[in-house]
BALOBA-1460 file (C-alpha; in Angstrom, 3 decimals):
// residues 250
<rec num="1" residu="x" x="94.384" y="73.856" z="-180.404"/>
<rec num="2" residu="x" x="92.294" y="76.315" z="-178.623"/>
<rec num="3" residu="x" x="92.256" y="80.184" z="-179.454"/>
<rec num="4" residu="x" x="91.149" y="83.227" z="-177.682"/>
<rec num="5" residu="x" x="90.037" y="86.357" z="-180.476"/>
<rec num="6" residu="x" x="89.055" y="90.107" z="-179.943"/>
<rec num="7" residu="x" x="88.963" y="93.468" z="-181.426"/>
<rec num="8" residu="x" x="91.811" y="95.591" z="-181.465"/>
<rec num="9" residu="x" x="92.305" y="99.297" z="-182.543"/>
<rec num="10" residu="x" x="95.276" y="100.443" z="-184.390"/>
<rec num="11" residu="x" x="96.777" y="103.695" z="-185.871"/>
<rec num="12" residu="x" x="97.298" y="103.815" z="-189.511"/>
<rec num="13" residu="x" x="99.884" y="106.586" z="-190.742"/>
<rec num="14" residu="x" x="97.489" y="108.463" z="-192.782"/>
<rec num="15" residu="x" x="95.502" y="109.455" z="-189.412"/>
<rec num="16" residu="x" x="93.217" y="107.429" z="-189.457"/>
<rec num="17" residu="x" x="91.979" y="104.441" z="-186.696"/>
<rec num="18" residu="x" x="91.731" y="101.163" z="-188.009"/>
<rec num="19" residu="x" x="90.245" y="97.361" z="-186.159"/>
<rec num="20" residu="x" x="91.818" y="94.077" z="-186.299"/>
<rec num="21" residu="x" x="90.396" y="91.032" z="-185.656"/>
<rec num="22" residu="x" x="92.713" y="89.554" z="-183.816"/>
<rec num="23" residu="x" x="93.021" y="85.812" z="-182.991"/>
<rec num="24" residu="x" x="95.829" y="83.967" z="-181.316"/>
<rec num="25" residu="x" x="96.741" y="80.003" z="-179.571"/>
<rec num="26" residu="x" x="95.475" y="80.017" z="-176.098"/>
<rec num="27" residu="x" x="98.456" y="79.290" z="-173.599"/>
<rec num="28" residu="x" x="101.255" y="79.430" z="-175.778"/>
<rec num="29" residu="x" x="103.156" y="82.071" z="-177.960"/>
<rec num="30" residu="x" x="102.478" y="81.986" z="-181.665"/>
<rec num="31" residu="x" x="106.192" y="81.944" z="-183.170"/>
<rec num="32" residu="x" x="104.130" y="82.724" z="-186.558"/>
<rec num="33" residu="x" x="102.244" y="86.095" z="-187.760"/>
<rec num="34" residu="x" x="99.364" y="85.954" z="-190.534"/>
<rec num="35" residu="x" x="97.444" y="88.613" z="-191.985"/>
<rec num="36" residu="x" x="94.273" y="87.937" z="-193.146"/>
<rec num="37" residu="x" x="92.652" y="89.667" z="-195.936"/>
<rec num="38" residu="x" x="88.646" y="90.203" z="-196.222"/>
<rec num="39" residu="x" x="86.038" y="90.045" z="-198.761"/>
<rec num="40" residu="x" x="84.122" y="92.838" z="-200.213"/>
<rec num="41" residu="x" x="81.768" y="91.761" z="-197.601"/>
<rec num="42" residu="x" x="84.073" y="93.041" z="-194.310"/>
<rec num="43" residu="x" x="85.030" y="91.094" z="-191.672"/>
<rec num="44" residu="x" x="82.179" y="88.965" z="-191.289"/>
<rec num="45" residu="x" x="81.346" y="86.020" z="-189.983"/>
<rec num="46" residu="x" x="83.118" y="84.248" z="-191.997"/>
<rec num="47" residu="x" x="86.539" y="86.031" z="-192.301"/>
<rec num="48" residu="x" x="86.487" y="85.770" z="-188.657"/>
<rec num="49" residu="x" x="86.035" y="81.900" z="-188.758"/>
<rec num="50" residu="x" x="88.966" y="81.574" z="-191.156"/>
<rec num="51" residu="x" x="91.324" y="83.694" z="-188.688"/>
<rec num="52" residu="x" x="90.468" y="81.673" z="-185.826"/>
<rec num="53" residu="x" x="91.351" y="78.595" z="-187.863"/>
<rec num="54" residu="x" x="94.734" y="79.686" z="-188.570"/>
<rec num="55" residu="x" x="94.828" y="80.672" z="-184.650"/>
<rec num="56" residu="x" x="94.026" y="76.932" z="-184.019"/>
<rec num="57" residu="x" x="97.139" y="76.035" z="-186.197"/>
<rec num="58" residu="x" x="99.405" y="78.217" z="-184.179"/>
<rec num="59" residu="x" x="99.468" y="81.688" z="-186.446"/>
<rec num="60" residu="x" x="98.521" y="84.837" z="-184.378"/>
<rec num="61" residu="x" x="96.047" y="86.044" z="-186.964"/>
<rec num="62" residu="x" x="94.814" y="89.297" z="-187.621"/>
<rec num="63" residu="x" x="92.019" y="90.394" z="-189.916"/>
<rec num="64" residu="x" x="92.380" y="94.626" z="-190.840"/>
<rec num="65" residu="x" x="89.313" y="95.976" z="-191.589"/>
<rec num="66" residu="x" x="89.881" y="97.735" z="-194.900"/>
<rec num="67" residu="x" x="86.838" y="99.198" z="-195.065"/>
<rec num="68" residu="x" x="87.229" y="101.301" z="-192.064"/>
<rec num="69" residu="x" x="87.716" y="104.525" z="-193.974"/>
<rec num="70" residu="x" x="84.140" y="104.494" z="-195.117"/>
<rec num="71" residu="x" x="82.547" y="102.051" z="-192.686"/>
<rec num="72" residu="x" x="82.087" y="99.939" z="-190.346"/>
<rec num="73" residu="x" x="80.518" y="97.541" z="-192.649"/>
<rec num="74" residu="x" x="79.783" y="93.787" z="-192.514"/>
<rec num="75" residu="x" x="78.026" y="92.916" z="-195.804"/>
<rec num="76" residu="x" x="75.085" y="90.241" z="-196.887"/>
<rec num="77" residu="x" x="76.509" y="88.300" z="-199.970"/>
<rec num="78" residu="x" x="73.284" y="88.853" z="-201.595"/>
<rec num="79" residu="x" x="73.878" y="92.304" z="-201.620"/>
<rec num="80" residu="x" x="76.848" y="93.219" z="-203.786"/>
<rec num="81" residu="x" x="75.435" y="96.913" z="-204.383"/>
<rec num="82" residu="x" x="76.552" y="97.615" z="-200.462"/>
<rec num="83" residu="x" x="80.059" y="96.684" z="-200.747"/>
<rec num="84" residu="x" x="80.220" y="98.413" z="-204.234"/>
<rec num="85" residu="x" x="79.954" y="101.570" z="-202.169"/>
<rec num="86" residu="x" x="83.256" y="100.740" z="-200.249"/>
<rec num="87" residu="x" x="85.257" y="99.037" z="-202.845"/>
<rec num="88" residu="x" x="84.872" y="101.979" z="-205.205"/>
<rec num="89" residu="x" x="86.862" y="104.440" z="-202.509"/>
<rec num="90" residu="x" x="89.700" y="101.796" z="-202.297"/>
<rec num="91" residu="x" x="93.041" y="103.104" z="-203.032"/>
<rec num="92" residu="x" x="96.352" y="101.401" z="-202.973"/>
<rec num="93" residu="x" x="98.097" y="103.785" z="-201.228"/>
<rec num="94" residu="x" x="95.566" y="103.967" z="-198.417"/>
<rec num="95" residu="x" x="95.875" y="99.711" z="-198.353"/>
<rec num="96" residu="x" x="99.369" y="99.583" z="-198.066"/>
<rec num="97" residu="x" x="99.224" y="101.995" z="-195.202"/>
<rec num="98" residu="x" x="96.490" y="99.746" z="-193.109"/>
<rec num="99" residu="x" x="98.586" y="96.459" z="-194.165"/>
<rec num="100" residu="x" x="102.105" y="98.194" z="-192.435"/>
<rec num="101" residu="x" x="99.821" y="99.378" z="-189.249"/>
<rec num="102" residu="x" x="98.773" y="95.231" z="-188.848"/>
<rec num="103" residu="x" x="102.247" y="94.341" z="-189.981"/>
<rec num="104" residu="x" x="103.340" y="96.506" z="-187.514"/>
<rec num="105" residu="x" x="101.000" y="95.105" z="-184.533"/>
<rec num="106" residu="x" x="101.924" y="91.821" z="-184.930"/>
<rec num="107" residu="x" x="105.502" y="92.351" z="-184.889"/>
<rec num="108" residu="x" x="104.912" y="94.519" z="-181.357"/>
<rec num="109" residu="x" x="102.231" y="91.608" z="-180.401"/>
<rec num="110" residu="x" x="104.131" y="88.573" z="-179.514"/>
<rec num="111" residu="x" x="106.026" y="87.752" z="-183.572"/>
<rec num="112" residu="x" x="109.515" y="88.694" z="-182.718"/>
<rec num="113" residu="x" x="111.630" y="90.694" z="-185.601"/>
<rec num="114" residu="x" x="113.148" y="88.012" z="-187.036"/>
<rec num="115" residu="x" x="109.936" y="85.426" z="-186.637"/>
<rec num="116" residu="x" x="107.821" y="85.083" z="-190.125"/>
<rec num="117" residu="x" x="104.626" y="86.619" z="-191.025"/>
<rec num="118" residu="x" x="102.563" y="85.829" z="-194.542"/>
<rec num="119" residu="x" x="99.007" y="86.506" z="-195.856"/>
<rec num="120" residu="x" x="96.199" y="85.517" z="-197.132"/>
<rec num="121" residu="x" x="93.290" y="86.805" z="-198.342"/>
<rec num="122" residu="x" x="89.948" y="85.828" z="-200.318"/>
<rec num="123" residu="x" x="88.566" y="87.901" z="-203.853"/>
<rec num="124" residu="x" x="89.398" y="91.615" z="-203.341"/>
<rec num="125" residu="x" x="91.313" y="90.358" z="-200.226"/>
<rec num="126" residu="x" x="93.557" y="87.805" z="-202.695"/>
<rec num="127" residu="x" x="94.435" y="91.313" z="-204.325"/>
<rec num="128" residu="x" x="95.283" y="92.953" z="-200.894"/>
<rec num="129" residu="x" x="97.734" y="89.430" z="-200.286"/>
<rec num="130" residu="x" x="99.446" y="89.835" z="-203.449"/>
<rec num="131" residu="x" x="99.357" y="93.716" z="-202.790"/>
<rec num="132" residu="x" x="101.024" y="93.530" z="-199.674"/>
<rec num="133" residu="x" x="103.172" y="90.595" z="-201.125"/>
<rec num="134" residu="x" x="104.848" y="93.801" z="-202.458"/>
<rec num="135" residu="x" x="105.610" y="96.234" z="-200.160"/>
<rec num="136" residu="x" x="105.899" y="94.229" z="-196.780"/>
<rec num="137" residu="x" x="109.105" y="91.688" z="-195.778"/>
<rec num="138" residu="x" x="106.318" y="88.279" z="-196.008"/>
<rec num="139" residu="x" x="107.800" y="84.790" z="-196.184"/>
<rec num="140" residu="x" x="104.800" y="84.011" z="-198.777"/>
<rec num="141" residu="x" x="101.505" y="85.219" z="-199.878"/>
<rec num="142" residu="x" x="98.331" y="83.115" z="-200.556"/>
<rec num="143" residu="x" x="94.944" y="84.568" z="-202.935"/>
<rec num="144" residu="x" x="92.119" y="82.818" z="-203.436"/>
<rec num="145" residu="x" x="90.244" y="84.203" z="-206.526"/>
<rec num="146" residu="x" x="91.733" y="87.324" z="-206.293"/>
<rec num="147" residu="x" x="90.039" y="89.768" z="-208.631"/>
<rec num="148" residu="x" x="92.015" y="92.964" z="-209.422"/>
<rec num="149" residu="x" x="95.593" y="90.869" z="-209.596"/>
<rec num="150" residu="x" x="94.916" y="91.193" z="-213.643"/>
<rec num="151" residu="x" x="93.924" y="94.299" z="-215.187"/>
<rec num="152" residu="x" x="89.679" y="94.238" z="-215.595"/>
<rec num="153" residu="x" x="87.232" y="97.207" z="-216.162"/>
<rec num="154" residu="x" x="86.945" y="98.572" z="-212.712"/>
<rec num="155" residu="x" x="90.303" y="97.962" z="-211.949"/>
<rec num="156" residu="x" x="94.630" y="98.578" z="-213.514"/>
<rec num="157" residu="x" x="95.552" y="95.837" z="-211.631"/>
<rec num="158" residu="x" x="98.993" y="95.362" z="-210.243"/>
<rec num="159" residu="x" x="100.606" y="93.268" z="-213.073"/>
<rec num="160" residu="x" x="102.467" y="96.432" z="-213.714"/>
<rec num="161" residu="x" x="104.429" y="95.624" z="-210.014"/>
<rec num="162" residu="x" x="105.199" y="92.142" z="-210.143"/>
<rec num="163" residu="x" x="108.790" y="92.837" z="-210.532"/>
<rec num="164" residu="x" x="109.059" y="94.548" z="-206.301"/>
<rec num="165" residu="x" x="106.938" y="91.135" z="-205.894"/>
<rec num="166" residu="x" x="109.190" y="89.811" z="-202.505"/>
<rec num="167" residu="x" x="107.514" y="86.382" z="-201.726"/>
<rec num="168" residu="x" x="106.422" y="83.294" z="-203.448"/>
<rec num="169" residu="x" x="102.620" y="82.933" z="-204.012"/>
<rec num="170" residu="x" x="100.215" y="80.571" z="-204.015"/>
<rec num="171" residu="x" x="97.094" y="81.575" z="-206.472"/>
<rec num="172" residu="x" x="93.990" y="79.541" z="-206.369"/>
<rec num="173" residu="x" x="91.082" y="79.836" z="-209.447"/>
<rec num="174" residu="x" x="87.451" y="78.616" z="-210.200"/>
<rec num="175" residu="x" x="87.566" y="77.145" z="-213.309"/>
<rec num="176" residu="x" x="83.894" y="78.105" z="-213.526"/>
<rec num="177" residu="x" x="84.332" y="81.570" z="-211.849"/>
<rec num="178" residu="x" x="82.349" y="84.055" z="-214.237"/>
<rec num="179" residu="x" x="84.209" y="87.289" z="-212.323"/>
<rec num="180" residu="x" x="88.123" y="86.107" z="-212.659"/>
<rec num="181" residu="x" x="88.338" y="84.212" z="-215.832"/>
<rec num="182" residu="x" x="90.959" y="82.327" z="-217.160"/>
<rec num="183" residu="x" x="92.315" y="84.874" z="-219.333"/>
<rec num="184" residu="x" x="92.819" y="87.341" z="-216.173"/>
<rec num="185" residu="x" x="94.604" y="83.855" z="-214.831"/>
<rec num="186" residu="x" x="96.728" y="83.012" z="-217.171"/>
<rec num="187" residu="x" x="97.545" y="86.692" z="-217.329"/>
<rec num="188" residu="x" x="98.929" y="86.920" z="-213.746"/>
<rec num="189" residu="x" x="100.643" y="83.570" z="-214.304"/>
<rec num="190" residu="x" x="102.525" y="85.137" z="-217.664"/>
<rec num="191" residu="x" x="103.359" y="88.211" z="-215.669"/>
<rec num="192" residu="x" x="104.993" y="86.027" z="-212.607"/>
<rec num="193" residu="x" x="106.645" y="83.344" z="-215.206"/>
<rec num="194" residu="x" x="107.980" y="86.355" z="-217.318"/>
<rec num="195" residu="x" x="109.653" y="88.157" z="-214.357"/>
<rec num="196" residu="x" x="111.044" y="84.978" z="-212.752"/>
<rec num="197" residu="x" x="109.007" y="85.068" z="-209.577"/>
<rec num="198" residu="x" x="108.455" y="81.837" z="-207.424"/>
<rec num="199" residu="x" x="104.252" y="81.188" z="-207.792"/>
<rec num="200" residu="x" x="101.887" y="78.449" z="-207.240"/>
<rec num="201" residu="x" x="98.915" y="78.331" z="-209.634"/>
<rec num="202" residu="x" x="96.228" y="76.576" z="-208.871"/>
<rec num="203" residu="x" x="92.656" y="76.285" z="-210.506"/>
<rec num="204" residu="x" x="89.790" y="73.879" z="-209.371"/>
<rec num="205" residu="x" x="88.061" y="73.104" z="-212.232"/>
<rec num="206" residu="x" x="84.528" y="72.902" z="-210.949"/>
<rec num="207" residu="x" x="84.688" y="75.483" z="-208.822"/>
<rec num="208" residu="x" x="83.365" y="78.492" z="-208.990"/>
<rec num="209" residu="x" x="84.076" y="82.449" z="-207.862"/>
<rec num="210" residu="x" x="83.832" y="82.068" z="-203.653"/>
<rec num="211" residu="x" x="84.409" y="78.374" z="-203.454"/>
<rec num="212" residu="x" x="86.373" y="78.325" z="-199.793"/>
<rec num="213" residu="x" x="83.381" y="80.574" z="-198.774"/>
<rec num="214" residu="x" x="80.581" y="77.878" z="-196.888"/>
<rec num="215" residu="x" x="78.295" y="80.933" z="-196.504"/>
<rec num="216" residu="x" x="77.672" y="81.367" z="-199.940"/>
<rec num="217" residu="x" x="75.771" y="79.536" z="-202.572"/>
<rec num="218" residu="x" x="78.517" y="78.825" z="-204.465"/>
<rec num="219" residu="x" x="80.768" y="77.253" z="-201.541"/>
<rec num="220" residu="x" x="82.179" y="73.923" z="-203.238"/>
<rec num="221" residu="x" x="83.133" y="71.615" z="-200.122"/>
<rec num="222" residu="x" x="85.153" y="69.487" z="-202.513"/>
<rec num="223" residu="x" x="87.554" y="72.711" z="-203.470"/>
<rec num="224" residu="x" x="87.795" y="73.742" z="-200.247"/>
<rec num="225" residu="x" x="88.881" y="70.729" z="-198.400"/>
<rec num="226" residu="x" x="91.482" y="70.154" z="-201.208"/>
<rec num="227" residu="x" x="92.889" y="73.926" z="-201.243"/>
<rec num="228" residu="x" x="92.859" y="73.886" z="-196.926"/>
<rec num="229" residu="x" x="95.632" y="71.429" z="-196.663"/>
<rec num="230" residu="x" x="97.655" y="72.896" z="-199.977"/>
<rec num="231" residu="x" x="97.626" y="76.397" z="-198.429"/>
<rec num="232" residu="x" x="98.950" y="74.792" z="-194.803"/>
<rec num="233" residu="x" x="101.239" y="73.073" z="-196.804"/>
<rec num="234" residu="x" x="102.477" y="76.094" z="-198.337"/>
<rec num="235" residu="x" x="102.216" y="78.684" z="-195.878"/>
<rec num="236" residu="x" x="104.119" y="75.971" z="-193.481"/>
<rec num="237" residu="x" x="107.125" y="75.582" z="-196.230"/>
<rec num="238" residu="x" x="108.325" y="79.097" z="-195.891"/>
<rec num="239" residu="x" x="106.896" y="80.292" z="-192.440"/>
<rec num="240" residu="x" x="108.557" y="76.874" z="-190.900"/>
<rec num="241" residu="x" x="111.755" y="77.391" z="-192.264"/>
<rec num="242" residu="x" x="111.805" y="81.133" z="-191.326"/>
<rec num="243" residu="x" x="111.421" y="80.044" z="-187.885"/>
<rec num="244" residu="x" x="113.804" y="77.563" z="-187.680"/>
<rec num="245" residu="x" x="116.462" y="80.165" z="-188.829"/>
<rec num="246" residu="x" x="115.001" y="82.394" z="-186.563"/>
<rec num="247" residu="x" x="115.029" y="79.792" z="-183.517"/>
<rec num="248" residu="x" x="119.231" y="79.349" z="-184.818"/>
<rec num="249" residu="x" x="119.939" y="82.930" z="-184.380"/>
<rec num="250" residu="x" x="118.114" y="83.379" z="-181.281"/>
């Protein structure tokens, strides 16, 4: 399917201006919304090659820039030290803010009231997914390695708020992923089991931390062309049957 993408600027309630990459089906209305979370790296390259792909499978997609109270930045992923500079100044408050202003865009943007949105969102952006998992209406949520879910030294982590969680989940893990271990897994997998919330957990044994990722050195082609059909699957399960009810009432 062929896509059209641009840059789009938003208000956020706290004053401030944010950008979304914005990519949508050529010639046709998208019946379904996603938002797509970034790296610590920004919208780069790459997150903006994953939002056209969902484009291509009929999802207007948008990518916020979190980062936008402290940048404009697009990060090297040799370079960690850069993005540490922006991370450090994230708050949740502040997220949950930007994710209503894209929430909000799409639903003014062509994704009708009662059409479904979900998100997804790749290591501090598989935080913002589950994040916004709990404080906007999604149909589902999806995180790849999402460090920050479980409590860890730089962060409280939101295992504290899994009971407002209002969507299933899908949660993928490198079994070989130094950053997210399998303690901080199993952790958000207790938390979910414990407070009876529909979840998907999913670990790839030979992956490592950044596994979807093919612009960094630890990209695992294997992983990622098993965990791109699982996460249409299960994006399609509840966004599908949202629209169908939609389509009834309509």
């Amino acid at each position: 399917m062929e896509m059209r993408a641009e840059f789009v600027t938003v208000p956020v309630s706290d004053g401030t201006s944010m950008r979304l990459y914005v990519a949508r089906p050529a010639g046709s209305a998208a019946k379904r919304g996603l938002l797509v979370m970034q790296e610590a790296f920004g919208v780069n390259a790459h997150i903006r090659d994953v939002t056209e792909r969902f484009a291509r499978e009929g999802y207007l997609a948008v990518a916020p820039e979190l980062f936008h109270r402290t940048g404009p930045f697009e990060g090297r992923y040799d370079d960690f030290g850069s993005a540490m500079t922006h991370l450090k100044e994230l708050r949740d408050p502040a997220l949950e803010a930007d994710f209503k202003a894209a929430y909000d865009w799409l639903r003014a943007n062509g994704i009708a009231g009662n059409a479904p949105i979900a998100a997804i969102g790749f290591c501090m952006g598989g935080r913002a997914a589950f994040l916004a998992a709990l404080t906007l209406p999604l149909q589902c949520a999806v995180s790849f390695y999402g460090g920050g879910i479980a409590p860890n030294p730089m962060n409280a982590g939101l295992l504290n708020r899994v009971n407002q969680l209002r969507a299933p989940v899908l949660l993928f893990w490198g079994g070989r992923d130094q950053h997210i271990t399998a303690d901080h897994a199993r952790a958000v997998a207790d938390a979910l089991k414990a407070a009876g919330k529909s979840f998907i957990n999913v670990e790839f044994s030979d992956a490592d931390h950044g596994f979807f990722c093919d612009a960094r050195p630890s990209y695992s082609p294997v992983a990622a062309a098993q965990a791109w059909p699982l996460t249409l699957a299960f994006l399609d399960s509840y966004t599908s049957a949202r629209q169908q009810e939609a389509a009834a009432r309509s």
